[in-house]
C-alpha positions as CSV (number, residue, x, y, z in Angstrom):
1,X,-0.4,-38.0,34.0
2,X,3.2,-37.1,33.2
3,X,4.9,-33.4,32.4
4,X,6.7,-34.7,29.2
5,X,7.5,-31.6,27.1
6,X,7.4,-32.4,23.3
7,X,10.3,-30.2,21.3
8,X,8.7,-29.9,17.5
9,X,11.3,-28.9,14.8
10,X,9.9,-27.3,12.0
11,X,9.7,-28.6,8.6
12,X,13.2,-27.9,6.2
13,X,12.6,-24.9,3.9
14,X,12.5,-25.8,0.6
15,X,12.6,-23.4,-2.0
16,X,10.2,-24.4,-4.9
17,X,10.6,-20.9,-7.2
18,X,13.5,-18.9,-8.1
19,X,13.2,-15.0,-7.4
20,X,14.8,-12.6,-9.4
21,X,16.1,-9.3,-8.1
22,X,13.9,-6.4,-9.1
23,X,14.9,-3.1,-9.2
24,X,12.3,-0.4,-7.7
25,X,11.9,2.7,-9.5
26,X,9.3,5.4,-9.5
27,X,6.7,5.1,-12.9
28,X,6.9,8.4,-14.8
29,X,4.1,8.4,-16.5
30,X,2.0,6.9,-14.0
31,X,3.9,8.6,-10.8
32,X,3.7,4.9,-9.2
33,X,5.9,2.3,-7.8
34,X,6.8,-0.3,-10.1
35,X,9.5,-2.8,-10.0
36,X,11.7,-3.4,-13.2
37,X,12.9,-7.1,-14.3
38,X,15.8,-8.2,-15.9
39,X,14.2,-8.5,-19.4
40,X,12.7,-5.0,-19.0
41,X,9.1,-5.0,-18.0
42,X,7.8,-2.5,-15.6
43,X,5.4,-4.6,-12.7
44,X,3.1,-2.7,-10.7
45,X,3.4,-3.4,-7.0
46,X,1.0,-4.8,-4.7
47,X,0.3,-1.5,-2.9
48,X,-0.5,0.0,-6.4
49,X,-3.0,-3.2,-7.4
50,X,-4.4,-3.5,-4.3
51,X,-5.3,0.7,-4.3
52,X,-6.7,0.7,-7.4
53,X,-9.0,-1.9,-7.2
54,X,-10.2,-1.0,-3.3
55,X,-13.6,1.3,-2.9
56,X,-12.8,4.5,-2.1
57,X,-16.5,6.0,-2.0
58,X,-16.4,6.2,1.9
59,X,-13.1,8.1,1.9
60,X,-14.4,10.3,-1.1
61,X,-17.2,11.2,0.5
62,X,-15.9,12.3,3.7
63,X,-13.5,13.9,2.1
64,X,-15.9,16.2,0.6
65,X,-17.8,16.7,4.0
66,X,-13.8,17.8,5.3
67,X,-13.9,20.5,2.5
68,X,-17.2,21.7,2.8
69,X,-16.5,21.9,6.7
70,X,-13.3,23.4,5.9
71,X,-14.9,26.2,3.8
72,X,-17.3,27.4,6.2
73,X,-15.0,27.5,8.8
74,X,-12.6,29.6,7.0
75,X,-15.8,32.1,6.1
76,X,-16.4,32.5,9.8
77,X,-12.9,33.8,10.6
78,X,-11.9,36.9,10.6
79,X,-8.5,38.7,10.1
80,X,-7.1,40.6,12.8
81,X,-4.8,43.2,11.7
């Protein structure tokens, strides 16, 4: 058995699509990130897709446990003047 040590190169990049530059802006109406082309379309961005189409029961309902927890907590204080 031999201690050869095989060098691998890569394959050349080869760039199959051409990608515009997008200016990001900040949606108005919507209050969410969107990216503007050249011809004037407003494009959601992945973030924003992604968040609107996850489940967010699990986090909705722990954040009304937080609240309710929250509540009672601040009931059980009391000011010292």
């Amino acid at each position: 058995m031999t201690d050869e040590t095989t060098i691998m190169t890569p394959p050349p990049f080869v760039e199959k699509f051409k990608y515009n530059e997008l200016k990001q802006i900040n949606d108005s109406v919507t209050r969410k990130r969107v990216y503007l082309t050249p011809d004037g379309e407003k494009l959601p961005s992945v973030t924003t897709i992604l968040s609107s189409t996850k489940d967010m029961t699990h986090l909705n309902v722990m954040l009304g446990l937080t609240c309710l927890t929250t509540n009672s907590l601040d009931k059980g204080r009391t000011r010292i003047e």
